[in-house]
C-alpha positions as CSV (number, residue, x, y, z in Angstrom):
1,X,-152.1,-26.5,-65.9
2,X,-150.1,-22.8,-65.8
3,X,-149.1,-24.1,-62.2
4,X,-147.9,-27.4,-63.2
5,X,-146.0,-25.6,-66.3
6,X,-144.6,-23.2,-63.5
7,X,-143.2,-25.5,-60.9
8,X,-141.8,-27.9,-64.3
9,X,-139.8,-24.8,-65.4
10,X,-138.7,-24.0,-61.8
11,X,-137.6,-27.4,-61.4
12,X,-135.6,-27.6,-64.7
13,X,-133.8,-24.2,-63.9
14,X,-132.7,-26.1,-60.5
15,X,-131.4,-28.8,-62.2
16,X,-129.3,-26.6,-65.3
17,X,-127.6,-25.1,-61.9
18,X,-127.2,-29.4,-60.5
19,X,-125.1,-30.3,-63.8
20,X,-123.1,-27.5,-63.8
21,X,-120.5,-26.5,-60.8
22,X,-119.7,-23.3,-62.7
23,X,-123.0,-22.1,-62.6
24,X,-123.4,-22.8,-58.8
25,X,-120.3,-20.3,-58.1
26,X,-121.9,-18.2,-60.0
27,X,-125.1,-18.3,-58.2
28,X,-123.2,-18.2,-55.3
29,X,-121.3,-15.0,-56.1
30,X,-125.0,-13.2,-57.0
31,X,-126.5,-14.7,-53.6
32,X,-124.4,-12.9,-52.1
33,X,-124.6,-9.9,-53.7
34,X,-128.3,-9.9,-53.2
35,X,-128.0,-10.6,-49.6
36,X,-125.6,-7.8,-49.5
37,X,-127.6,-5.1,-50.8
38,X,-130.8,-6.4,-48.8
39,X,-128.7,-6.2,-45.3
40,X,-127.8,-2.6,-46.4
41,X,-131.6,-2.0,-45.9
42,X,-132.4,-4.2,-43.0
43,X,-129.7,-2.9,-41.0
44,X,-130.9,0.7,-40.8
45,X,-134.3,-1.1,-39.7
46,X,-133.0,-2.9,-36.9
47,X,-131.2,0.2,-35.3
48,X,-134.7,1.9,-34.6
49,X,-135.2,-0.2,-31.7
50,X,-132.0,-0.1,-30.3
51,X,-131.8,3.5,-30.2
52,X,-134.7,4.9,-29.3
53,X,-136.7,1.9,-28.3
54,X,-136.1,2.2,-25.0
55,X,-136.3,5.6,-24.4
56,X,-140.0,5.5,-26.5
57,X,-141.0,3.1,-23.5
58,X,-139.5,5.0,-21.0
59,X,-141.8,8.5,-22.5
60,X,-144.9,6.4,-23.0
61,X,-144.8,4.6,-19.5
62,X,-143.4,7.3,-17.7
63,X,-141.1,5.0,-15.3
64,X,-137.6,3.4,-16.2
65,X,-138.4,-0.1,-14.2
66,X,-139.5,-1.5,-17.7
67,X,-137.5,0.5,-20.2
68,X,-136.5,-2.9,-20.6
69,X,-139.6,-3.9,-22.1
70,X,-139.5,-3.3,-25.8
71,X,-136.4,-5.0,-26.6
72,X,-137.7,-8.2,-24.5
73,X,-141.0,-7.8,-26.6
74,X,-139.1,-7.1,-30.1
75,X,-136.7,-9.8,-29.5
76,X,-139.3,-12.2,-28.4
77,X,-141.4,-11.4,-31.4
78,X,-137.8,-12.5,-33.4
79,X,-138.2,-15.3,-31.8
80,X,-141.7,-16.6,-33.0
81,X,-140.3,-15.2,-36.3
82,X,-137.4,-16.8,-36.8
83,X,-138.9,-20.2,-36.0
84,X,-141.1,-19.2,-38.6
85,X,-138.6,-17.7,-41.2
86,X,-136.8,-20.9,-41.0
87,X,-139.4,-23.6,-41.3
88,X,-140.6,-21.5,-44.2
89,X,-137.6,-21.3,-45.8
90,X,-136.8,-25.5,-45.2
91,X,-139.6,-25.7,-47.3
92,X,-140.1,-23.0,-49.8
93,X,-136.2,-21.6,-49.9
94,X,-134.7,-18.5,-48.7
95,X,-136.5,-15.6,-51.2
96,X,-139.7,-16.3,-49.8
97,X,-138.9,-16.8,-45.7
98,X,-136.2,-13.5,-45.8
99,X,-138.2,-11.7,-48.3
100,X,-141.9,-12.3,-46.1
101,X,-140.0,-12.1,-42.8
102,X,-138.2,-8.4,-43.7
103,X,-142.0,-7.1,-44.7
104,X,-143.5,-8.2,-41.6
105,X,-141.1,-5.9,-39.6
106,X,-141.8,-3.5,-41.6
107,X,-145.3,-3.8,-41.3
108,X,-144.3,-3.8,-37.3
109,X,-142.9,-0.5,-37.9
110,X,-145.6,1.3,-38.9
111,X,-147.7,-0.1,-35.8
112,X,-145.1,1.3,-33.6
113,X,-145.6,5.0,-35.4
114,X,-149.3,5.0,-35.2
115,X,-149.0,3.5,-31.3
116,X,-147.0,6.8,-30.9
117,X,-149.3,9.0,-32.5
118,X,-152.3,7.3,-30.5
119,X,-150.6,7.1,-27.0
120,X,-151.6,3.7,-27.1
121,X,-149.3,1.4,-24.9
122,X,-151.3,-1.6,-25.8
123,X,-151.0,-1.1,-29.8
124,X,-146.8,-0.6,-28.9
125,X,-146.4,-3.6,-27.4
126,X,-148.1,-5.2,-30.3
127,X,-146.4,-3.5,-33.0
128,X,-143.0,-4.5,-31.4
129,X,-144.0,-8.0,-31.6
130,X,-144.4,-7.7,-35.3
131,X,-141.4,-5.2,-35.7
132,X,-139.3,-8.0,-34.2
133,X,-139.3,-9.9,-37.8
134,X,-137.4,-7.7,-39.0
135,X,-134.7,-8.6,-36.8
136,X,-134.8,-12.4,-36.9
137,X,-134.8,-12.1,-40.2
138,X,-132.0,-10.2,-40.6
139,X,-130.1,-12.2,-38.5
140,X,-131.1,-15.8,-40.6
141,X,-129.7,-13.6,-43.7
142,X,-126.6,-14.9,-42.7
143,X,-127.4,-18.1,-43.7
144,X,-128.4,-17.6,-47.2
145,X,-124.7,-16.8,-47.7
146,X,-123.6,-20.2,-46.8
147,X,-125.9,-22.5,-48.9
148,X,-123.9,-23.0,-51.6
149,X,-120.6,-22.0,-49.8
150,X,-118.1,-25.1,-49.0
151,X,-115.9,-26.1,-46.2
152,X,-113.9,-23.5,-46.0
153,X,-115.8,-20.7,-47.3
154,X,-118.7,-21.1,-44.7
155,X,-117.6,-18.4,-41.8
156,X,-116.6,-15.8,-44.7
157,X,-120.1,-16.1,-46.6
158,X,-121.7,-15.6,-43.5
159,X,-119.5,-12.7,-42.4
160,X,-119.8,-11.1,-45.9
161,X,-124.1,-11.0,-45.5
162,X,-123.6,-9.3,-41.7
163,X,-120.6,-6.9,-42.7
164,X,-122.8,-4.6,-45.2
165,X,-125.6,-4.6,-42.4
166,X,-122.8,-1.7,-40.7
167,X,-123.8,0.6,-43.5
168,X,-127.5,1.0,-42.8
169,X,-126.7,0.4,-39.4
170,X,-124.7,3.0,-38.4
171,X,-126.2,5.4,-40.0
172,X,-130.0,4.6,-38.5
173,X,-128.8,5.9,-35.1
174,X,-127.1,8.8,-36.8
175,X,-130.3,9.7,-37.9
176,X,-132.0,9.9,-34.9
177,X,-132.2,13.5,-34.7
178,X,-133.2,14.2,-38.7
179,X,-135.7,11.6,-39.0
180,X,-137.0,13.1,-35.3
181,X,-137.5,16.0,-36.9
182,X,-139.2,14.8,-39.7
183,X,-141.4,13.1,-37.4
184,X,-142.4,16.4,-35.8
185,X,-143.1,18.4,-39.1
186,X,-145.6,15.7,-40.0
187,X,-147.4,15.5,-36.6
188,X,-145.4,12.1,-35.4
189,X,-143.6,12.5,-31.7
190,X,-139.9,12.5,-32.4
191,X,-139.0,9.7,-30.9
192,X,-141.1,7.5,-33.3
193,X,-138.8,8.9,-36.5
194,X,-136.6,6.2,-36.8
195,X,-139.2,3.8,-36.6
196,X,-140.6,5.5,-40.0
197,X,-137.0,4.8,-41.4
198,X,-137.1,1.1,-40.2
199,X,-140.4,0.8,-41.8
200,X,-139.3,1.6,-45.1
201,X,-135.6,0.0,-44.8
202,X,-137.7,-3.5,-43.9
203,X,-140.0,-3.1,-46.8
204,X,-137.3,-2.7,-49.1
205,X,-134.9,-5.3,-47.9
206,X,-138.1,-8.0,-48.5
207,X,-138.9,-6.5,-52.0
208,X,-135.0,-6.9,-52.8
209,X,-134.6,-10.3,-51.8
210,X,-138.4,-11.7,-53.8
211,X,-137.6,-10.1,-56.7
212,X,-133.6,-10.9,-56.7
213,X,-132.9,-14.1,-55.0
214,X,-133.6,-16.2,-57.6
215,X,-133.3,-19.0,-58.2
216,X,-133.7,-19.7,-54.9
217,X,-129.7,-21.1,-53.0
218,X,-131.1,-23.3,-50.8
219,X,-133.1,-25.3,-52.9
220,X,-130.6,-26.1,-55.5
221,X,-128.0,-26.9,-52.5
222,X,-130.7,-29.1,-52.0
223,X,-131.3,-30.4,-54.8
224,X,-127.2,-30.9,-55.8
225,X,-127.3,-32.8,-51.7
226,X,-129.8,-35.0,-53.2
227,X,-127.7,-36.0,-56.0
228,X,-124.3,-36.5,-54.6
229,X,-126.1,-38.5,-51.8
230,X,-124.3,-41.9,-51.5
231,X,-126.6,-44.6,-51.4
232,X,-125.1,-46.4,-48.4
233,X,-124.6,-45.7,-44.8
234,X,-121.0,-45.3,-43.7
235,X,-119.5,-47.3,-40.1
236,X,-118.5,-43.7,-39.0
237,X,-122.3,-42.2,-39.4
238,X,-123.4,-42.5,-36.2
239,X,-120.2,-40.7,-34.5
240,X,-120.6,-38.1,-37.0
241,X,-124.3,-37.4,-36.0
242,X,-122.8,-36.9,-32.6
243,X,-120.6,-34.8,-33.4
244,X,-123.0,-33.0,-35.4
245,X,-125.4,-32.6,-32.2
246,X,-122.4,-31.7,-30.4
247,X,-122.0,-29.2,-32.7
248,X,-125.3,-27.8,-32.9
249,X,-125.4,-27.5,-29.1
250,X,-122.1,-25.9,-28.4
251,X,-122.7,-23.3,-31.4
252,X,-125.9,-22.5,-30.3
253,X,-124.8,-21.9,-26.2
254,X,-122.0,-19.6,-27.6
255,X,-125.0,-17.6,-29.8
256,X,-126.9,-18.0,-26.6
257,X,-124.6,-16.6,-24.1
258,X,-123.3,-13.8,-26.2
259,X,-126.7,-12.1,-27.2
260,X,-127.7,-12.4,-23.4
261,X,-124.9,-9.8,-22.3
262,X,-124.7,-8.3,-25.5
263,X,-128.7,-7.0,-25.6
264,X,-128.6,-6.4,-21.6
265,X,-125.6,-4.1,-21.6
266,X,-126.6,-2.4,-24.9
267,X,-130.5,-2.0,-23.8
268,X,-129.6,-0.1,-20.4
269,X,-127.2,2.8,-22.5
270,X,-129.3,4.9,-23.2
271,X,-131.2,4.8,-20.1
272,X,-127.9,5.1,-18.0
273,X,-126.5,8.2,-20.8
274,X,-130.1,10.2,-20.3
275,X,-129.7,9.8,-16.6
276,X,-126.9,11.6,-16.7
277,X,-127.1,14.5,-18.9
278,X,-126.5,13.1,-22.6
279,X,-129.0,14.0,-25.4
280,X,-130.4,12.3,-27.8
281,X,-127.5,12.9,-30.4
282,X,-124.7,11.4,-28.2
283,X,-127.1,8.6,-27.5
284,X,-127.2,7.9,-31.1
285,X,-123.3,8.1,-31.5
286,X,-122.4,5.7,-29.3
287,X,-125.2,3.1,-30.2
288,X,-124.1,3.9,-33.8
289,X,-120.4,3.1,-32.9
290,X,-121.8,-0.2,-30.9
291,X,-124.2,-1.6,-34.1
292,X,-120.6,-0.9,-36.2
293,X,-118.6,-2.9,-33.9
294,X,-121.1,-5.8,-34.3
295,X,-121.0,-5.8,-38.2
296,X,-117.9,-4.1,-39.4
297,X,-115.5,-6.7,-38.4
298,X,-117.3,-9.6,-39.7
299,X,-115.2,-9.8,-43.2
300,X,-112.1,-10.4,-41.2
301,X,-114.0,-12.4,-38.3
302,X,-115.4,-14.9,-40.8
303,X,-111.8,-15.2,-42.5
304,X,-110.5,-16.2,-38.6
305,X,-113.1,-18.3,-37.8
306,X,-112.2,-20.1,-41.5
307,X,-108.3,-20.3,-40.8
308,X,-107.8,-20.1,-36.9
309,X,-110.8,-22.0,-36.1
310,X,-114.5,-21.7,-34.1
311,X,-113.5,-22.4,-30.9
312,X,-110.4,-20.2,-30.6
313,X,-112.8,-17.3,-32.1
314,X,-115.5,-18.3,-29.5
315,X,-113.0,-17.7,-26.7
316,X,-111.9,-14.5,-28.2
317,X,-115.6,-13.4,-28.0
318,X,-115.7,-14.4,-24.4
319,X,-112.7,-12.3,-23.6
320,X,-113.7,-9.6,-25.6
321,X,-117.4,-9.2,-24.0
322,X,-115.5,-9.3,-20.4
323,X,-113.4,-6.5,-21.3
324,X,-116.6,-4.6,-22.6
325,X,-118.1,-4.9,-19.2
326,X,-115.7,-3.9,-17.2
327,X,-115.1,-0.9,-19.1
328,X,-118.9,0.1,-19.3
329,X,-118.7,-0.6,-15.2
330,X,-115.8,1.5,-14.5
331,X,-116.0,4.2,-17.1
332,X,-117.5,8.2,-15.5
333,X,-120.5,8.8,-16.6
334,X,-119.3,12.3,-18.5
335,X,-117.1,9.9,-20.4
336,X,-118.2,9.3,-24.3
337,X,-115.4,8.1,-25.1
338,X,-115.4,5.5,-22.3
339,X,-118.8,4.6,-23.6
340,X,-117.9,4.1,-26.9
341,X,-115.1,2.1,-25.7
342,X,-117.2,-0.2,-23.8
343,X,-120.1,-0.5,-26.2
344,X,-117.6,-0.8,-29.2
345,X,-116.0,-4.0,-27.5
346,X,-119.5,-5.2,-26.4
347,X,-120.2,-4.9,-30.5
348,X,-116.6,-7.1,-31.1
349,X,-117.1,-10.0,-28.9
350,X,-121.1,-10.4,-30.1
351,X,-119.4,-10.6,-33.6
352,X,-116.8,-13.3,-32.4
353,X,-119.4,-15.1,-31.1
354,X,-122.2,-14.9,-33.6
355,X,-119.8,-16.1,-36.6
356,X,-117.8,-18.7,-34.9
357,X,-121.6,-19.9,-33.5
358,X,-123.0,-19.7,-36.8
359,X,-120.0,-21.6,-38.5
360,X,-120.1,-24.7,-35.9
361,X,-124.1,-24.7,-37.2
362,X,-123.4,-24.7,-40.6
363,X,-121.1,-27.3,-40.2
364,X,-122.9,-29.8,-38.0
365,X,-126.2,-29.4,-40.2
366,X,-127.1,-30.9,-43.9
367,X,-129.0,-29.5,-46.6
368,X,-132.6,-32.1,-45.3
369,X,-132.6,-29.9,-41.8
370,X,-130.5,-26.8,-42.0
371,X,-132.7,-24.0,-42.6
372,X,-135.3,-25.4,-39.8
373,X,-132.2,-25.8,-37.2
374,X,-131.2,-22.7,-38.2
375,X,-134.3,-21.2,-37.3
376,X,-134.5,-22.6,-34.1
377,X,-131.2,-22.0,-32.9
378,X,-132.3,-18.8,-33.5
379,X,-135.4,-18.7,-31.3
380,X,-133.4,-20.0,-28.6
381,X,-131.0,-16.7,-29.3
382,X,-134.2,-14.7,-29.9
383,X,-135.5,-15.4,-26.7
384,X,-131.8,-15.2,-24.4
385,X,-132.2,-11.6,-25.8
386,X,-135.8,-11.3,-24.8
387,X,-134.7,-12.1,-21.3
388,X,-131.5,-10.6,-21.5
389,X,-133.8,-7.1,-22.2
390,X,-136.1,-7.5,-19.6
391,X,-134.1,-8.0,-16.4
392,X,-131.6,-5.4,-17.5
393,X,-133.9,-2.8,-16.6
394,X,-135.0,-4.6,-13.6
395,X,-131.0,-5.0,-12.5
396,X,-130.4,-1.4,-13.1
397,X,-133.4,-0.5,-11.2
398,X,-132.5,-2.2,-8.2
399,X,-128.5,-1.8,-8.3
400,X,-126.6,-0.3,-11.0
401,X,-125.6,0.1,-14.8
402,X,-122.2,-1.1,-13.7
403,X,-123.6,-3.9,-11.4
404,X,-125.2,-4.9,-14.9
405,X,-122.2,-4.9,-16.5
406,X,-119.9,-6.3,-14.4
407,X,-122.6,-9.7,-14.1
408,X,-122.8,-9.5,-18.0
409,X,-118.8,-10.2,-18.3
410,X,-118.7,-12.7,-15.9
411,X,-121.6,-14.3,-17.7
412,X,-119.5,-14.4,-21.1
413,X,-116.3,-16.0,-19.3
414,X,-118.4,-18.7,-18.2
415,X,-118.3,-19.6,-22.0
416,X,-114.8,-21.1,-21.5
417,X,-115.1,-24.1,-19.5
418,X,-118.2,-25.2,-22.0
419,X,-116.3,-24.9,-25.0
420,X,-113.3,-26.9,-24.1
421,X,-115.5,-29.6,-22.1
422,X,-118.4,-29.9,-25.6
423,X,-115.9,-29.0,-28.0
424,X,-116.7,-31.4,-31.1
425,X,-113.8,-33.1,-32.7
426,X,-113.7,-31.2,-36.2
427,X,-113.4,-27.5,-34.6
């Protein structure tokens, strides 16, 4: 009876939000806001892996061949995650897939600290499974933003969840060395520190989000979807679902492509920086500047991709991610500033992509399927990273860092000739 008396009140607060438009701008103002200070958390959780992820293989293995390794495994366990995340969400709404997903990586987190502690390789790989929630989840925040965005608002609310992930962001991998340290003082090897940050960050992030995001944006878009409905079919339905699927498809090969050369280039860094002569500080700077570079511009990205348009964004990002890798190929290996160049670039054109991407989803999807396309278009992205983190460090091993980069720039350019030959009719 409490249960039935429960789901009759939730129901009725959805509806009060259905009758009125005023209240659903407000909702969508405080969705926002909630996403916002959720991202601030989850972004200092994903930049544990990035950083030191790597170099934690490389110390526990003892080789470099599969430094590669725990990104591929992190990513990959985004990807079971986000298929996860968003099927949950379709069904329950947004609070309980982000707000779950975010406490499984940090839950992930901790495994990778006591892995450390232990020596144990097989507990690491594991942990980074789990720890890779946090990042698919982080990503799908993005999408909460749009629910109750329209037309023209639907690049901006998605840029406005990623562009206050910069803040825990770029200060994870600024904290390398102090939450090292902390590490040591308790027993913990140093390189497992920021993992104690992500494991808090994560936990937070989920605890915002249940208690906060409510009620819950994507089920009273649904819900206002369901009343609007028109009750017949329109002559130009079926060109629209093409369209739509031409959408989906050409949003998620830009997503696709972009992460691939993005997560390669960026996984090899610190490999490449340690190789010759950078600490563990510099390391940190540079990754910080890169994770910046992804988020900071996304207020004005997802304003461009609104005006301008997807497409001409998407080719930006293509551009962009070719200039990255030539710079990272050609710049001396003494060079910071080079680096910071390159990986700061390689940050811009994963932005371009990601928003323009997300936006051409967003549009080619309805309020019935959105948040399960959404979550596996992100699989798909999930595991182009995976791979994309694997055989960098098997490139690198048996070439070069700049051979890597060079490949991952030509990669991105080949995103040109798909957009203008899928290009769907309303980007």
């Amino acid at each position: 009876m409490n249960l039935t008396n429960a789901s009759q009140k939730k129901q009725a607060l959805i509806n009060s939000y259905v009758e009125s438009s005023d209240k659903q701008r407000k909702l969508y103002r405080r969705t926002l806001i909630t996403v916002i200070f959720s991202q601030i958390f989850g972004g200092a959780g994903l930049a544990a892996g990035v950083t030191v992820g790597a170099l934690l293989a490389q110390d526990m293995l003892g080789t470099d061949k599969f430094t590669g390794i725990p990104t591929a495994l992190f990513t990959l366990g985004s990807a079971v995650a986000a298929l996860l995340v968003g099927r949950f969400s379709q069904r329950f709404g947004r609070r309980m897939g982000l707000g779950l997903g975010f406490i499984a990586g940090g839950v992930g987190a901790v495994g990778v600290v006591v892995a450390a502690l232990m020596n144990s390789i097989t507990l690491l790989l594991i942990s980074l499974l789990v720890y890779g929630s946090g990042t698919a989840t982080n990503l799908q925040a993005r999408y909460a933003g749009t629910d109750l965005a329209n037309s023209k608002q639907r690049a901006t609310a998605a840029s406005m969840a990623m562009v206050f992930t910069t803040i825990g962001a770029v200060a994870g991998p600024n904290l390398v060395n102090v939450t090292g340290e902390f590490a040591l003082s308790i027993g913990v090897p140093s390189l497992a520190g920021p993992f104690l940050l992500a494991a808090v960050a994560y936990t937070l992030a989920g605890i915002i989000l249940l208690l906060l995001l409510h009620p819950d944006p994507l089920l009273v878009a649904k819900a206002v979807a369901n009343q609007t409905a028109p009750g017949s079919q329109s002559n130009s339905d079926s060109e629209a679902t093409r369209d739509g699927r031409k959408g989906i498809t050409l949003g998620a090969l830009i997503m696709i492509i972009t992460q691939i050369v993005m997560v390669a280039i960026m996984t090899m860094t610190p490999v490449h920086m340690k190789h010759h002569g950078h600490g563990l500080g510099e390391v940190g700077l540079v990754i910080g500047f890169h994770i910046g570079a992804m988020y900071l511009p996304s207020l004005v990205t997802g304003i461009l991709v609104d005006k301008v348009g997807r497409i001409a964004m998407a080719m930006a990002s293509a551009v962009t991610l070719l200039l990255a890798g030539v710079v990272a190929a050609l710049a001396p290996t003494d060079s910071m500033v080079m680096l910071i160049v390159a990986l700061s670039l390689l940050g811009i054109g994963w932005n371009f992509g990601l928003i323009s991407g997300t936006a051409l989803i967003v549009d080619s999807t309805t309020t019935s399927n959105q948040a399960k396309v959404q979550g596996s278009v992100d699989v798909l992205i999930a595991l182009a990273g995976a791979s994309g983190g694997a055989l960098s460090g098997m490139i690198v091993a048996n070439s070069s860092y700049s051979i890597l980069s060079y490949a991952g720039g030509i990669l991105a350019l080949a995103l040109l000739p798909i957009m203008l030959w899928m290009r769907p009719k309303r980007a």
